[in-house]
N, C-alpha and C positions, 0 to 999 in steps of 0.2 A: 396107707390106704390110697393115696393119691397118685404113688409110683403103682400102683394094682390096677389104677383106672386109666393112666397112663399106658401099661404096658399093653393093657387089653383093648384100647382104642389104636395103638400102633399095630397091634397085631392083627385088628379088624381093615386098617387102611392098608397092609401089607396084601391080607387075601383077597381085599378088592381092585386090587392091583394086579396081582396073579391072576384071579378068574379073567378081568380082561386080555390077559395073554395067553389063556387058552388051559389054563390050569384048575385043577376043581378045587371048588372051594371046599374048608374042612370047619365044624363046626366052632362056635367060641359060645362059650354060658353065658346066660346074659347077665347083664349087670344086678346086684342085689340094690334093694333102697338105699341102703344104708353109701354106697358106692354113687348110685346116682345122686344124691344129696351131694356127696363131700364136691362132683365134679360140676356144679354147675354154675354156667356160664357167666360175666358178668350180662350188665343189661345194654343195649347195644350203643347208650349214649356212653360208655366209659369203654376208651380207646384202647388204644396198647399205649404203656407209659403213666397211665390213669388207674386212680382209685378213688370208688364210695366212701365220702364218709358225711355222715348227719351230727348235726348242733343238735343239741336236746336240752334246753333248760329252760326253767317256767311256762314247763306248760306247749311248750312251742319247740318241734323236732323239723328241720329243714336240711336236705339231704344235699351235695356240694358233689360235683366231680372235680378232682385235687389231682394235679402232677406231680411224677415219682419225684421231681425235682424238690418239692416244697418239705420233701422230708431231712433237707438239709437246714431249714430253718429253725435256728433254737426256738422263738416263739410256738413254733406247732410242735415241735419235738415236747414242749413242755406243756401243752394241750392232749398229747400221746399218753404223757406220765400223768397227766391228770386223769385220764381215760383207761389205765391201767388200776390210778389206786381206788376208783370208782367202781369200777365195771370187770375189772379182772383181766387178766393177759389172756385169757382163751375166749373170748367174744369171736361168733360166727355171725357170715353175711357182713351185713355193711359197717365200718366201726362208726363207732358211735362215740362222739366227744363232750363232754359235759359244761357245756359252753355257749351263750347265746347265739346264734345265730350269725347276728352283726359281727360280733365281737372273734368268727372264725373268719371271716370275710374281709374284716380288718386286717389279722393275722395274715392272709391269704393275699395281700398286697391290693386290693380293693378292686375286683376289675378279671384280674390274672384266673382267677376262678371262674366254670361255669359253673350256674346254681341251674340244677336240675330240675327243681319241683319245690314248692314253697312250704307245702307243707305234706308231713309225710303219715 
């Protein structure tokens, strides 16, 4: 699905590239929901290099932007697996870790982390 949403935005930035060079443009179907859902954007505070992810326990879900780097950490890798035997390996949108808050923040070398929003 995502190589379909891919191909067809490559192929949308090819024709508007052509029409500016004098060539007509040829029509492309638009995207189905289903296409638009899978392709969207993150939110513009999570970089390139960067992923969402929220604490969720007792009650209290606080959402973290996390660097690709931090996936080399056994402690968060074992936050991952907790959040897999919890929640399932196919969670969409932001993942979600079953872990308080603090206690990802710790994980996340105290600091090294921006917290995006306190409460979600």
């Amino acid at each position: 699905m995502m190589l379909k949403l891919f191909t067809r935005k490559l192929q949308r930035g090819l024709l508007v590239m052509g029409s500016r060079r004098g060539q007509r443009l040829k029509s492309i179907p638009e995207l189905d929901e289903e296409d638009k859902d899978a392709g969207k954007l993150p939110p513009n505070d999570v970089k390139k290099g960067q992923f969402a992810v929220t604490a969720t326990k007792g009650g209290k879900t606080t959402r973290f932007v996390v660097e690709l780097d931090d996936l080399n950490d056994p402690e968060f890798l074992e936050l991952l697996e907790q959040a897999e035997d919890e929640f399932g390996f196919g969670q969409e949108g932001v993942l979600a870790v079953p872990c308080h808050p603090e206690e990802l923040q710790r994980v996340l070398h105290g600091g090294k982390v921006r917290r995006a929003s306190t409460e979600w």
